[in-house]
C-alpha positions as semicolon CSV with decimal commas, in nm:
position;residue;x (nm);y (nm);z (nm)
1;X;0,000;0,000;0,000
2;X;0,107;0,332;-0,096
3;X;0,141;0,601;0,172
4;X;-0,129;0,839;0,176
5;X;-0,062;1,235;0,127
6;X;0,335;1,131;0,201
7;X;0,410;1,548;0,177
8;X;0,455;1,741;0,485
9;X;0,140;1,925;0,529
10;X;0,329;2,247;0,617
11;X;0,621;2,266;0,357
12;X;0,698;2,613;0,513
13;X;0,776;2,388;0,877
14;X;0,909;2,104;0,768
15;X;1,170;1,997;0,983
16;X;1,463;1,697;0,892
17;X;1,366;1,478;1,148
18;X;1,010;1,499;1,045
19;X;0,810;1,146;1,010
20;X;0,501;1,083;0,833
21;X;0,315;0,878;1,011
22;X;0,002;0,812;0,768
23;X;-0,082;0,492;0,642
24;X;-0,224;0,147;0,761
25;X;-0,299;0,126;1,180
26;X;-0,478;-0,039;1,409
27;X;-0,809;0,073;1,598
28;X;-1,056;-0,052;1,756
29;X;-1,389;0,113;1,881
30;X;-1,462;0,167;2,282
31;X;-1,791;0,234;2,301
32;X;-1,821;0,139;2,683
33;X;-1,469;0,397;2,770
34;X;-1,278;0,077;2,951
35;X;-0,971;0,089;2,695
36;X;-0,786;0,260;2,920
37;X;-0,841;0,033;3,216
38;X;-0,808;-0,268;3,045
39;X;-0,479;-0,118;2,916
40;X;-0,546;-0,013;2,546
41;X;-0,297;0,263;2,568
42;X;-0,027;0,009;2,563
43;X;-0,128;-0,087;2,221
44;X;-0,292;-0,417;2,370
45;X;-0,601;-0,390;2,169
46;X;-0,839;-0,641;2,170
47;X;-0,941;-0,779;1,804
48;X;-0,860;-0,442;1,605
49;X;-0,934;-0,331;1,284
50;X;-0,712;-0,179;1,008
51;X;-0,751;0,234;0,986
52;X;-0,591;0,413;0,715
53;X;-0,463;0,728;0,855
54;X;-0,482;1,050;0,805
55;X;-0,811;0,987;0,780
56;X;-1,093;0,988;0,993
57;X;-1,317;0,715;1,103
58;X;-1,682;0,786;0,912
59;X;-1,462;0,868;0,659
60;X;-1,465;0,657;0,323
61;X;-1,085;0,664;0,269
62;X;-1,048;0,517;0,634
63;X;-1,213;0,190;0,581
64;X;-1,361;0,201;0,924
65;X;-1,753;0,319;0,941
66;X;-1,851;0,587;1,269
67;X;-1,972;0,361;1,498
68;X;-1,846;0,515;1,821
69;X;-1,766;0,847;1,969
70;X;-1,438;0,700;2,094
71;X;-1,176;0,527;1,925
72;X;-0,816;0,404;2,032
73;X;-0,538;0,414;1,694
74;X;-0,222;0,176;1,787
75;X;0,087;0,153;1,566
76;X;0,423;0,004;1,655
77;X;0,730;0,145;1,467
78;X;1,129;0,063;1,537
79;X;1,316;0,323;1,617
80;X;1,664;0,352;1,360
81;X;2,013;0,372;1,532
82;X;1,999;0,753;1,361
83;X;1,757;0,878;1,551
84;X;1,763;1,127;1,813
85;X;1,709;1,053;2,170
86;X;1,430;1,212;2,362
87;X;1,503;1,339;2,726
């Protein structure tokens, strides 16, 4: 899959280090608000479904209907030996 809008949205900001980070996550709907207790923000979600990001659940290009007010997004990336440490 291709990325989706891969330019910065804000040529006149871009920095180097800048990441894009659209493309193909995970989600999953929380209808009941529990993710967070039952540790969602870990990335530990339950059964989820794919969500093409930038956009919008409800939104066509997402692939994910609005079926919920809240929604948890989870994506796991590696971190390259270039990159800068946070402190």
């Amino acid at each position: 899959m291709r990325t989706p809008l891969p330019e910065h949205p804000r040529p006149d900001f871009q920095r180097d280090q800048w990441l894009n980070l659209n493309g193909p996550w995970q989600f999953q709907f929380d209808a009941p608000d529990s993710g967070e207790a039952r540790g969602w923000s870990r990335g530990d979600l339950p059964a989820p479904r794919q969500i093409i990001v930038p956009f919008p659940w409800g939104s066509p290009l997402s692939g994910v209907p609005d079926s919920a007010v809240i929604g948890w997004y989870a994506r796991c990336r590696r971190r390259g030996p270039d990159a800068a440490s946070s402190s």
